[in-house]
FILUM-546197 format. One record per residue: x, y negated, z negated of N, C-alpha, C, CB in turn; residue in one letter; residue number from 1. Coordinates in pm, 1 decimal. Atoms other than C-alpha are relative to their C-alpha. Glycine has a CB too. Example, Ala and Ser with C-alpha at 12.3 -4.5 7.8 and 13.67 -1.06 7.14 Angstrom:
2
<<89.0; 119.0; 0.0>; <1230.0; 450.0; -780.0>; <90.0; -120.0; 0.0>; <-99.2; -2.7; -124.6>; 'A'; 1>
<<-82.0; 119.0; 6.0>; <1367.0; 106.0; -714.0>; <-77.0; -109.0; -73.0>; <41.4; -46.2; 141.5>; 'S'; 2>
REM end
This chain:
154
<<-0.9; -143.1; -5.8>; <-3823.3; 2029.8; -636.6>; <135.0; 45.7; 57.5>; <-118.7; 52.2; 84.5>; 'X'; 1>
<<-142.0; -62.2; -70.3>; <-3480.5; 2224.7; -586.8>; <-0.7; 108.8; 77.1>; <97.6; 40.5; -92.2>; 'X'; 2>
<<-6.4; -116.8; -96.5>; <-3399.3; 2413.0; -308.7>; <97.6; 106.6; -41.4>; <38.9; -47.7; 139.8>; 'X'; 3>
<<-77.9; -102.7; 100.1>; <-3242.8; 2744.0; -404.9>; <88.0; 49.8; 162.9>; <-129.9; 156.6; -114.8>; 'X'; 4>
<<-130.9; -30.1; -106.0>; <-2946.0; 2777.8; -97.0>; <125.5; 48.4; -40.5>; <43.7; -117.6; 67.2>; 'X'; 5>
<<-132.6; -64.0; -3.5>; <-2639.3; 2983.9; -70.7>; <86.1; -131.9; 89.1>; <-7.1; 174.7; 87.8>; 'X'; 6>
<<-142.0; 86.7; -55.4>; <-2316.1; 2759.6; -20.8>; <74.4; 48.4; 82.2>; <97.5; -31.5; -90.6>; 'X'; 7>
<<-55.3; -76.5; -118.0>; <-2145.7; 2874.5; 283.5>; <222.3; -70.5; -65.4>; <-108.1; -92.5; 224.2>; 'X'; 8>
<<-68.5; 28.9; 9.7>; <-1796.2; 2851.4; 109.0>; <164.6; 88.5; 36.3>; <-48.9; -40.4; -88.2>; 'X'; 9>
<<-116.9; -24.7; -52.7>; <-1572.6; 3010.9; 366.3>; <22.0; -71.0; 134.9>; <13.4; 137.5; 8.5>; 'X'; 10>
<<-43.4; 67.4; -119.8>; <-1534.8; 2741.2; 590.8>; <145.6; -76.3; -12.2>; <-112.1; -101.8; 36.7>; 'X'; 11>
<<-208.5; 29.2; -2.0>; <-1171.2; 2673.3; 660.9>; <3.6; -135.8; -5.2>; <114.0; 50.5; 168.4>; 'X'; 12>
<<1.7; 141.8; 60.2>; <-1118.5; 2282.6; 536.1>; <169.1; -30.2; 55.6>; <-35.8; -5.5; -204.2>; 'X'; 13>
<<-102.4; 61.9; -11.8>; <-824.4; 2087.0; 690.4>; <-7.6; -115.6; -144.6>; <2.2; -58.3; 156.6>; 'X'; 14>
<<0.0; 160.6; 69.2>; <-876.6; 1774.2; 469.9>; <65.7; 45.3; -160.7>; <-204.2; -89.3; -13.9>; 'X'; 15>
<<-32.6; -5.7; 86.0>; <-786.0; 1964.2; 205.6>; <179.1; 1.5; -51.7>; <-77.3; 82.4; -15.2>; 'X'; 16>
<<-140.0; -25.8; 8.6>; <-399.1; 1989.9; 311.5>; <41.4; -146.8; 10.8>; <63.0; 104.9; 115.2>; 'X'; 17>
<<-83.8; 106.6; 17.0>; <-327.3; 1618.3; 377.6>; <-55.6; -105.7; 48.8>; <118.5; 14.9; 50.1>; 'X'; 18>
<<21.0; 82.8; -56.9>; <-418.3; 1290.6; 433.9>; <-39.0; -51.2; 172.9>; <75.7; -27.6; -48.7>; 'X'; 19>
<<21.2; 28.6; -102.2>; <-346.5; 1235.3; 798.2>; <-102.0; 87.8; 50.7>; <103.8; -9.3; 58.6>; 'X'; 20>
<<147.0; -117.9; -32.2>; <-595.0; 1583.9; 847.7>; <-75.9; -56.3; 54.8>; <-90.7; 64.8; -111.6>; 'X'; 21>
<<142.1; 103.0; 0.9>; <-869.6; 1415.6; 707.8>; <-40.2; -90.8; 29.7>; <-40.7; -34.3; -67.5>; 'X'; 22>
<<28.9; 103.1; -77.8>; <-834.9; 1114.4; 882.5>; <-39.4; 59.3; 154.5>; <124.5; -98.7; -5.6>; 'X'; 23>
<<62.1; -37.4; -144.3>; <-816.8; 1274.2; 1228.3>; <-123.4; 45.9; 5.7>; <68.8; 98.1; 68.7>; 'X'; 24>
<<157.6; -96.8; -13.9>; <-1133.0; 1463.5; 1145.7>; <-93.3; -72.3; -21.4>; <-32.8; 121.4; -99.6>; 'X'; 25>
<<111.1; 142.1; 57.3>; <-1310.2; 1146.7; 996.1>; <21.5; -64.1; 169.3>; <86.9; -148.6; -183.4>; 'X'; 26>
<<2.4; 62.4; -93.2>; <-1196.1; 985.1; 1383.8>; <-78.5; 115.0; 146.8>; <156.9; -57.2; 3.8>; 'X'; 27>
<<51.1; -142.7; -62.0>; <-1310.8; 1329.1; 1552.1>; <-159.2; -57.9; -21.9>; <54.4; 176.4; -102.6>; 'X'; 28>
<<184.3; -51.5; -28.7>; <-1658.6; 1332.3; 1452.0>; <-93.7; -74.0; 8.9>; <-69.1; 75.5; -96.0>; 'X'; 29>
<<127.3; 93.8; -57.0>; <-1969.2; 1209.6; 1560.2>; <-97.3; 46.7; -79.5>; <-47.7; 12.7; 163.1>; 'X'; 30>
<<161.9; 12.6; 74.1>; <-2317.5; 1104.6; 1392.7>; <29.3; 148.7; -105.7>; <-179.8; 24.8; 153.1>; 'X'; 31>
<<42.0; -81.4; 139.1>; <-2196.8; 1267.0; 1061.6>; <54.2; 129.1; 3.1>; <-159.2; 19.4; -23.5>; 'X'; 32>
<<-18.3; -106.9; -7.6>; <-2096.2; 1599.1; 1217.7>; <147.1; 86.8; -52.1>; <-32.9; 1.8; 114.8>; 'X'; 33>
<<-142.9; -48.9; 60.1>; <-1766.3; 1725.4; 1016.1>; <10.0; 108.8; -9.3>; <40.4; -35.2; -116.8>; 'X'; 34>
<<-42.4; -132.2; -12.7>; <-1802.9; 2059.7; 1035.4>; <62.7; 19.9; 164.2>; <-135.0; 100.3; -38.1>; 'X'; 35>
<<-45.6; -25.8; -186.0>; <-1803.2; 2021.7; 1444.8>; <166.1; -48.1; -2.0>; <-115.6; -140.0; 144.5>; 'X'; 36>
<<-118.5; 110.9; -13.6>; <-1509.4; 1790.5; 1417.0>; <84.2; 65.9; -24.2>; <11.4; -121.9; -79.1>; 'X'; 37>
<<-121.5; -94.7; 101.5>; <-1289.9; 2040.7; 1157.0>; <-32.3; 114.7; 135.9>; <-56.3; 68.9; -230.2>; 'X'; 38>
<<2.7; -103.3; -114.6>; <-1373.9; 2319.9; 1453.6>; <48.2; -41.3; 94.2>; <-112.0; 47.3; 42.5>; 'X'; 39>
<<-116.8; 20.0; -114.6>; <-1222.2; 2107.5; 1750.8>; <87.1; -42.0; -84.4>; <-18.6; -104.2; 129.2>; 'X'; 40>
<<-138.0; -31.0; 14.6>; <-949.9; 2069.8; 1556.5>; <75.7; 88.3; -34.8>; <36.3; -51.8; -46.8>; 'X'; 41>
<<-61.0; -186.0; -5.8>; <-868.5; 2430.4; 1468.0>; <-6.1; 51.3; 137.9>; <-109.7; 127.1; -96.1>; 'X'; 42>
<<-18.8; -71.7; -98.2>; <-944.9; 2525.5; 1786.5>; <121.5; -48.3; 107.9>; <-127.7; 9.0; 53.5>; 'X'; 43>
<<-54.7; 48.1; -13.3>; <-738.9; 2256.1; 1891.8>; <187.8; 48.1; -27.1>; <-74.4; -76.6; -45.8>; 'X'; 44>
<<-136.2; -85.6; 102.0>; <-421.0; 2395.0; 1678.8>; <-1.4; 97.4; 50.2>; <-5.0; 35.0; -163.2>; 'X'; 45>
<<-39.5; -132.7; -30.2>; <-477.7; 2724.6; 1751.1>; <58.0; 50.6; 196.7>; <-152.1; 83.2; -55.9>; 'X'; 46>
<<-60.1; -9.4; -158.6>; <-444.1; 2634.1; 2154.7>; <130.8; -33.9; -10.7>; <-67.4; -100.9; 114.9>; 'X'; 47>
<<-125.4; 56.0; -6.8>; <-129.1; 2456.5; 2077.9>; <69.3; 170.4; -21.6>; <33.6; -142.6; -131.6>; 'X'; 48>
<<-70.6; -123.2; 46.7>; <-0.4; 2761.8; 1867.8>; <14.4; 99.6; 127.0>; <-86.0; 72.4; -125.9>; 'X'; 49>
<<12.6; -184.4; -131.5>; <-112.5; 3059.3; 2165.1>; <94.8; -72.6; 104.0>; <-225.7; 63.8; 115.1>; 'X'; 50>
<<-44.5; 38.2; -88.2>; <29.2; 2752.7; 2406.2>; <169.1; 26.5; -7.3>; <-54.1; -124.9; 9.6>; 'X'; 51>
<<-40.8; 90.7; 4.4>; <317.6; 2630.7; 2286.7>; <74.9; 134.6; -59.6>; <-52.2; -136.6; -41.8>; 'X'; 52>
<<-83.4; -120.4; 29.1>; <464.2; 2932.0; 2041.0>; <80.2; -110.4; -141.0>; <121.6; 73.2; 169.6>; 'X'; 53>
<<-87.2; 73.0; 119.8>; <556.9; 2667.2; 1794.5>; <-143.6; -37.1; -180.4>; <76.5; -213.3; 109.3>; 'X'; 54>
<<89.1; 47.3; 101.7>; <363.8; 2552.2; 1427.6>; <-102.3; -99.9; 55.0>; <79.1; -62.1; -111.3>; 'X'; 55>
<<126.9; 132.6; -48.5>; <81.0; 2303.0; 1561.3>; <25.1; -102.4; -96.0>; <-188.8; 43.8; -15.6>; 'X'; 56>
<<17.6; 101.5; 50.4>; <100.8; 2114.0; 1292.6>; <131.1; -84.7; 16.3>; <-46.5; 25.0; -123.7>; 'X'; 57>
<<-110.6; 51.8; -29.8>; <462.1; 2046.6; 1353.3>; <-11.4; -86.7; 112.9>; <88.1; 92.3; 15.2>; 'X'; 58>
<<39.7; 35.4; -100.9>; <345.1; 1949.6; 1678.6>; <-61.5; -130.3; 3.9>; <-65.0; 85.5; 37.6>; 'X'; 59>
<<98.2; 109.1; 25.8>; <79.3; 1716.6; 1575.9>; <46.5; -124.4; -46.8>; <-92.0; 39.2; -90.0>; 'X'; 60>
<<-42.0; 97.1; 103.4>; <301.8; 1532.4; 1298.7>; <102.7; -74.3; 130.4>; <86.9; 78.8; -169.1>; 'X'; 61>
<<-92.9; 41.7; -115.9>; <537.2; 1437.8; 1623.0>; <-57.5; -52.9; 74.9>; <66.3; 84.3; 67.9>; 'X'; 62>
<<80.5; 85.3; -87.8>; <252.4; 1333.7; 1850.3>; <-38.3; -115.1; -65.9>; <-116.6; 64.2; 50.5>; 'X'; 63>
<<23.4; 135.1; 48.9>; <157.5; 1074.7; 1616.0>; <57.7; -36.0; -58.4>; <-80.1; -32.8; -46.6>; 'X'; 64>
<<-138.6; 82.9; 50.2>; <481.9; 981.5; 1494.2>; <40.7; -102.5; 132.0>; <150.5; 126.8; -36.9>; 'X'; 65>
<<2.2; 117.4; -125.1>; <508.7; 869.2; 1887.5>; <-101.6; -71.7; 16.4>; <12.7; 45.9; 130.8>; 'X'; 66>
<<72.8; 36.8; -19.6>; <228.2; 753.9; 1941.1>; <-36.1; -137.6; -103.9>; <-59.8; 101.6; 16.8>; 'X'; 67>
<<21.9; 110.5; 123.3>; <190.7; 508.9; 1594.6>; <67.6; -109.4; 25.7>; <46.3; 41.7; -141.4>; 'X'; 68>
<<-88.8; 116.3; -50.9>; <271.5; 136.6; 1686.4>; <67.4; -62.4; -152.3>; <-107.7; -131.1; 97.8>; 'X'; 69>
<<-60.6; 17.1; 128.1>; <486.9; -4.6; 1429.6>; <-7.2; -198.2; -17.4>; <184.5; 86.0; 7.3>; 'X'; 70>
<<-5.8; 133.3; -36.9>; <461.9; -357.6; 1571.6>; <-97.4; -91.1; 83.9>; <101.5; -2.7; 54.2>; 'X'; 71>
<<137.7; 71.7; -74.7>; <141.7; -584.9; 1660.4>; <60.6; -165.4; 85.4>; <-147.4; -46.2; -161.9>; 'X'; 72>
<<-12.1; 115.0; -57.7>; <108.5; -885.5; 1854.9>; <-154.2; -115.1; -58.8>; <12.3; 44.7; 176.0>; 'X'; 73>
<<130.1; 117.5; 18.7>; <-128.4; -1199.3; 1680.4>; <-15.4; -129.1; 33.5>; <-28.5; -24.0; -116.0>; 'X'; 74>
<<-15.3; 163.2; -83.8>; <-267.9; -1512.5; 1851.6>; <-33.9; -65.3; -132.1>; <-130.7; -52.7; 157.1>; 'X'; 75>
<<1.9; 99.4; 91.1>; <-190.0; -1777.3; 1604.3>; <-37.4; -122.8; 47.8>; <112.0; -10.5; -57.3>; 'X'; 76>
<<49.7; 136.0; -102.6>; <-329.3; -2165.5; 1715.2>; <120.4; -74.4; -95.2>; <-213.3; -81.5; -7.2>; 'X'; 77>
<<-29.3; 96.1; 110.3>; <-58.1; -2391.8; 1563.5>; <37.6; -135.9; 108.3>; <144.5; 61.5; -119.1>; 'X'; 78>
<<-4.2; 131.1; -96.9>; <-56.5; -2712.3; 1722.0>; <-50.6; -51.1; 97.7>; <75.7; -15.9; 42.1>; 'X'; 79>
<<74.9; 13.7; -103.2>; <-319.7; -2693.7; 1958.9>; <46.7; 103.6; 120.0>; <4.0; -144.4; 35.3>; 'X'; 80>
<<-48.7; -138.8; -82.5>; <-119.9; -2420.1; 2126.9>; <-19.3; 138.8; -41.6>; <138.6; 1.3; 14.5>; 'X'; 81>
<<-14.1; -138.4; 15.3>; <-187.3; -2028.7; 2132.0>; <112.8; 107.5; 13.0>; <-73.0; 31.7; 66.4>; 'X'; 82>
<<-172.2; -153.1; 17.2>; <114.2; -1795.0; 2018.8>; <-72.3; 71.8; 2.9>; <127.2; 43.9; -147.8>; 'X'; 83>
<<-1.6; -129.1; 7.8>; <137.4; -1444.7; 2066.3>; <112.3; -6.8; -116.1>; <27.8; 81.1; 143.0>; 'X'; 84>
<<-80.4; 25.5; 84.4>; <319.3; -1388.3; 1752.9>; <33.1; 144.7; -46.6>; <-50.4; -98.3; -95.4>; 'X'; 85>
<<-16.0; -130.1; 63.8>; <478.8; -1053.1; 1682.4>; <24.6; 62.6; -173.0>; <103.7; 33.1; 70.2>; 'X'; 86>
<<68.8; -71.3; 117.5>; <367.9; -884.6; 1313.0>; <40.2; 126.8; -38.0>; <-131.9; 14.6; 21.4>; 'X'; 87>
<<-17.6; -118.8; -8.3>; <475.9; -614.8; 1158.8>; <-110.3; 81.2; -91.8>; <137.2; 19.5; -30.4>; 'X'; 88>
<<98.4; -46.9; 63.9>; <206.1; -360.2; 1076.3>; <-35.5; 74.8; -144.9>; <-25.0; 56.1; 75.4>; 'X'; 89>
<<-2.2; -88.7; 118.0>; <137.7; -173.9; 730.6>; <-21.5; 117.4; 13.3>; <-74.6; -27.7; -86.8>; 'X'; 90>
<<-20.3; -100.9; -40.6>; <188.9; 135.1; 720.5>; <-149.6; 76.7; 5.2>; <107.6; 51.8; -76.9>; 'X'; 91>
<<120.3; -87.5; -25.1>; <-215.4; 251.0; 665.4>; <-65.9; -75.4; 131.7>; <-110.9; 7.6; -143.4>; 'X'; 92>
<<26.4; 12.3; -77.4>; <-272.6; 68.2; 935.2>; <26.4; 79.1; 131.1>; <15.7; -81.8; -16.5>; 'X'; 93>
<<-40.7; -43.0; -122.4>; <-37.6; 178.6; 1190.4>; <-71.2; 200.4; -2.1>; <205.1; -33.7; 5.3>; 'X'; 94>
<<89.6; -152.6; 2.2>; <-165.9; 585.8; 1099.4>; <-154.9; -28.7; 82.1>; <-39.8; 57.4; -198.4>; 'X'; 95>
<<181.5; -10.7; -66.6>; <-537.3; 469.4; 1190.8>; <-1.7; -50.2; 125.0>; <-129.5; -98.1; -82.9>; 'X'; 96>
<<-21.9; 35.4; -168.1>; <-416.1; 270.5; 1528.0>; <34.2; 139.5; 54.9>; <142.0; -122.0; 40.9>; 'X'; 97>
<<-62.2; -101.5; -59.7>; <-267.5; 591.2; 1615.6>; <-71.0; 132.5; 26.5>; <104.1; 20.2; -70.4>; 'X'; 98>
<<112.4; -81.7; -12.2>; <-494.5; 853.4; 1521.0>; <-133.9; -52.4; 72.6>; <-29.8; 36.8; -130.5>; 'X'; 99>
<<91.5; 72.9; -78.6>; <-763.2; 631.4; 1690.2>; <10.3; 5.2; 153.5>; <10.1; -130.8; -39.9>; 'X'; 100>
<<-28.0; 4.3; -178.6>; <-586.1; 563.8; 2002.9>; <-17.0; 152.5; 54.2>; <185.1; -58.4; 47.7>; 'X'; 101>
<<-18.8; -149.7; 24.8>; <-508.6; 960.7; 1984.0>; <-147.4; 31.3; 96.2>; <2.0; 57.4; -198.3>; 'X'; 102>
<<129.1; -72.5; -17.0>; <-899.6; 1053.8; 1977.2>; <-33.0; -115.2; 106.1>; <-111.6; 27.0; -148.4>; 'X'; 103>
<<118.3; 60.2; -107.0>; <-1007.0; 785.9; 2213.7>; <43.0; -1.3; 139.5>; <-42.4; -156.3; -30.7>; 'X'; 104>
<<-58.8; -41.5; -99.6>; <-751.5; 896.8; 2443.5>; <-42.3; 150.7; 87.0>; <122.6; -3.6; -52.2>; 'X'; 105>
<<99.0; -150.9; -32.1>; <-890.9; 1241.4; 2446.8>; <-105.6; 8.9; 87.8>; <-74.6; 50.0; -116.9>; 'X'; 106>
<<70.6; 40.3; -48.7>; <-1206.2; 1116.3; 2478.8>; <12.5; -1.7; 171.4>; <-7.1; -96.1; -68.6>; 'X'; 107>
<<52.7; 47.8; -168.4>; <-1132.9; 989.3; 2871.5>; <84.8; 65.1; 43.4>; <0.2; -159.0; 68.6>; 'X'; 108>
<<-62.2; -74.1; -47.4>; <-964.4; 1253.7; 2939.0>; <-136.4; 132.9; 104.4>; <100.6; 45.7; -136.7>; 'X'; 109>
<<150.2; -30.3; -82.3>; <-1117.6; 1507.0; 3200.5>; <-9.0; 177.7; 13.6>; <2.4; -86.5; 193.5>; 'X'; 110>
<<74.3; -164.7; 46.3>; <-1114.0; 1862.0; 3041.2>; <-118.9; 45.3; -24.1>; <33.0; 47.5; -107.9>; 'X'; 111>
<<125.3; -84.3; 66.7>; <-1385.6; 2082.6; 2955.1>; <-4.4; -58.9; -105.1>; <5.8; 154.7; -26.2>; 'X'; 112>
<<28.0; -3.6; 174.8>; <-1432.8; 2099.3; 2606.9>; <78.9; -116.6; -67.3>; <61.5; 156.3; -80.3>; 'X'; 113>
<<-43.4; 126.7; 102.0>; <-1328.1; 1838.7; 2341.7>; <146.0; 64.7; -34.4>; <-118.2; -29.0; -163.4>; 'X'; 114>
<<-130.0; -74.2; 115.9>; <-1096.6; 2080.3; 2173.7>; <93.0; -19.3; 100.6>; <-7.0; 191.6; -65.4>; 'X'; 115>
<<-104.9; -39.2; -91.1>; <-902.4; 2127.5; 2496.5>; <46.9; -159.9; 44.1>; <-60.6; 110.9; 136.3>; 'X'; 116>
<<-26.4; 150.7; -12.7>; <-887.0; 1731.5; 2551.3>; <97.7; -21.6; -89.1>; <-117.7; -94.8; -27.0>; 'X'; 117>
<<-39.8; 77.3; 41.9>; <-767.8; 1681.5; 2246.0>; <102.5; 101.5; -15.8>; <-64.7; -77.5; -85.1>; 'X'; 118>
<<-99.9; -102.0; 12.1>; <-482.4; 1968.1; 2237.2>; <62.4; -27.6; 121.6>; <-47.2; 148.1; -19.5>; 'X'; 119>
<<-15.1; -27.7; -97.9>; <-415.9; 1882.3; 2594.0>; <75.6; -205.5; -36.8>; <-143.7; 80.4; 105.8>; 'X'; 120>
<<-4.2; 135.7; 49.7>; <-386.1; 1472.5; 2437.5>; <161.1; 29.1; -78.4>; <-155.3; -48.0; -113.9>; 'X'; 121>
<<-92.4; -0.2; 87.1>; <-153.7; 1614.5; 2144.3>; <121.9; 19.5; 98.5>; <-23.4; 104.5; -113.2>; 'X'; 122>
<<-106.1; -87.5; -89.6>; <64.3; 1794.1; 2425.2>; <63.6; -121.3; 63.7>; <-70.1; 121.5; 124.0>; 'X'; 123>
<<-4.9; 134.8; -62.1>; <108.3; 1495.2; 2611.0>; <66.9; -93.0; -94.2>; <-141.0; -53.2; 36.3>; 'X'; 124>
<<-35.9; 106.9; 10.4>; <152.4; 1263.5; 2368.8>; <223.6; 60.4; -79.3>; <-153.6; -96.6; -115.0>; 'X'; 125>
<<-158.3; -3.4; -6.4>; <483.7; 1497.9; 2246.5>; <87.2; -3.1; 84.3>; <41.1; 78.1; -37.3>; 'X'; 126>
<<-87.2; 39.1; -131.9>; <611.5; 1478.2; 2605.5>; <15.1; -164.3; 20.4>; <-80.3; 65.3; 143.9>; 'X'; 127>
<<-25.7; 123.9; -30.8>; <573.2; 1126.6; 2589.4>; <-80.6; -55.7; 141.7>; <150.4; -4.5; 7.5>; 'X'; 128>
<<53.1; -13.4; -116.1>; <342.2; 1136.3; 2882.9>; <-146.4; -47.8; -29.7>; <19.0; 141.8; 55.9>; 'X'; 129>
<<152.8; 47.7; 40.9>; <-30.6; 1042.7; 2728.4>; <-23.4; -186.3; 9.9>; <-27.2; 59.4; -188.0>; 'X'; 130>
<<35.9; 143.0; 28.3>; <-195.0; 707.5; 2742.0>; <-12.5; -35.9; -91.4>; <-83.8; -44.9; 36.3>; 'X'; 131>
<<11.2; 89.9; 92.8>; <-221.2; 645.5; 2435.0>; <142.7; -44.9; -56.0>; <-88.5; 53.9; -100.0>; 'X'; 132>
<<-164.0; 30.4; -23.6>; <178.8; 663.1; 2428.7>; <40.2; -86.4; 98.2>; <76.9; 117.8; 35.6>; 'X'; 133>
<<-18.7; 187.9; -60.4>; <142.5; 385.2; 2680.7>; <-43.1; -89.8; -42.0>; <-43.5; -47.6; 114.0>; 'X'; 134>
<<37.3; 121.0; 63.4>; <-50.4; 199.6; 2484.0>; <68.1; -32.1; -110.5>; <-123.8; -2.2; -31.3>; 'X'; 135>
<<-64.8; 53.4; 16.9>; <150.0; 187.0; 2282.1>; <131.0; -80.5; -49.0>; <-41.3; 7.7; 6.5>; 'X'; 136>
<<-136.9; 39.6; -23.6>; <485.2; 108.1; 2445.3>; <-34.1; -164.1; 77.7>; <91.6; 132.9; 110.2>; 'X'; 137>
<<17.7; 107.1; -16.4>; <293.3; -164.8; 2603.4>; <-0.4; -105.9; -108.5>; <-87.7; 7.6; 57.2>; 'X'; 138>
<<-6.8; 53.4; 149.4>; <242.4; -282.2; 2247.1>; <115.5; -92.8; -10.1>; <19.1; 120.0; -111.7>; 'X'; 139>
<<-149.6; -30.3; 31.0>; <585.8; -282.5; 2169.0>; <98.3; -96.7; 135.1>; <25.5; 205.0; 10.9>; 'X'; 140>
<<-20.6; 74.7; -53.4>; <695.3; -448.3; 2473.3>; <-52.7; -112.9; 27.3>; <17.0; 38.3; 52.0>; 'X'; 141>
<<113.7; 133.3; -11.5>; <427.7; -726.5; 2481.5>; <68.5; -114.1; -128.8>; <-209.4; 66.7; -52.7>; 'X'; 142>
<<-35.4; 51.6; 118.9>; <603.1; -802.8; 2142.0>; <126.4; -51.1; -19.3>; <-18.7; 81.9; -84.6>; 'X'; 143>
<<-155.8; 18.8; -22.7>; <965.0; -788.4; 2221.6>; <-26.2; -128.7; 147.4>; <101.8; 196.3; 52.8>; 'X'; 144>
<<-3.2; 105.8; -73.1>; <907.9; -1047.7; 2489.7>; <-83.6; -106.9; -46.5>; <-27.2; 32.3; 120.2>; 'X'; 145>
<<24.0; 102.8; 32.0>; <724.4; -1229.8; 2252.1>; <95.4; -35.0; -150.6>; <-148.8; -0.8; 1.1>; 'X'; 146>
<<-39.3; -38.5; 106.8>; <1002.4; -1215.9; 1970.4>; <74.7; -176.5; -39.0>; <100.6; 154.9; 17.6>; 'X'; 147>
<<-19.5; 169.1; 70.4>; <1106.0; -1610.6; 2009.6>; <-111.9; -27.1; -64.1>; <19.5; -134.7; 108.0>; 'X'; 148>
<<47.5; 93.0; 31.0>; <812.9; -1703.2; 1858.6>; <-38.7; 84.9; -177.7>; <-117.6; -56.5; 122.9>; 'X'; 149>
<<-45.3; -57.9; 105.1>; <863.5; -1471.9; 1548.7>; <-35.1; -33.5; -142.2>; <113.2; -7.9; 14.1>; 'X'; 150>
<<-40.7; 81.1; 84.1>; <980.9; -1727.3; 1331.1>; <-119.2; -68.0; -43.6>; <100.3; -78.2; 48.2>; 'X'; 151>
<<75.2; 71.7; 83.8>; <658.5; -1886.6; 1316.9>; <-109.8; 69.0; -65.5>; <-44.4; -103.1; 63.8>; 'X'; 152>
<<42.7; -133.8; 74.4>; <486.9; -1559.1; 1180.3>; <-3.4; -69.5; -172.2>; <142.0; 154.9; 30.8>; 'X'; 153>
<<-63.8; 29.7; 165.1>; <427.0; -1620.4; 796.4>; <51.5; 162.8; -71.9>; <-160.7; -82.0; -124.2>; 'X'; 154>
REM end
């Protein structure tokens, strides 16, 4: 039996402008909820914008340009010994480490609201000041001091 419902089709859609969007909003939301998710992140944007006086999204594309590791570290066994072996990542990878770290940085953060976490996360991570921008520079240095062993990377 069909239900006879009106489509609520003025809800403002990030996912529809670009890739990275729709990923943050796919790492945003919980048990299914994507409308909640697309709302802290407009509200999100729009704090930057009233904050900040600049484009948000300009904003955003810069926080996770820092924030995106470009360079992993993998324990390889070759010889009965455990390398740390530095890797370089692919590029759909490094976007989802980043947007990940991003939201789970938010997460333990100790604002009110989500939206303000994660606008308060973005802010941060363009100052270079967020944890997830330590995680990762730790990255990144964990790797460069493991860069003799490189070579045995395939």
């Amino acid at each position: 039996m069909s239900r006879n419902r009106k489509v609520n089709n003025t809800v403002f859609s990030y996912s529809d402008k670009c890739l990275m969007l729709s990923k943050l909003i796919n790492y945003i939301m919980r048990d299914g909820k994507k409308r909640m998710a697309m709302l802290i992140l407009k509200k999100s944007l729009d704090y930057i914008n009233d904050r900040l006086h600049i484009n948000p999204l300009k904003v955003l594309y810069e926080a996770v340009d820092n924030v995106t590791p470009y360079i992993e570290v993998r324990n390889m066994r070759i010889g009965g010994v455990s390398y740390q072996i530095p890797i370089d990542i692919p590029v759909d990878r490094r976007l989802g480490l980043g947007l990940r770290w991003m939201v789970d940085a938010a997460k333990q953060r100790r604002e009110v609201t989500a939206w303000l976490r994660l606008a308060w996360e973005i802010i941060d991570s363009v100052l270079r000041k967020s944890s997830s921008f330590k995680r990762r520079e730790t990255m990144h240095s964990l790797a460069k001091n493991n860069q003799a062993f490189a070579h045995m990377g395939w």
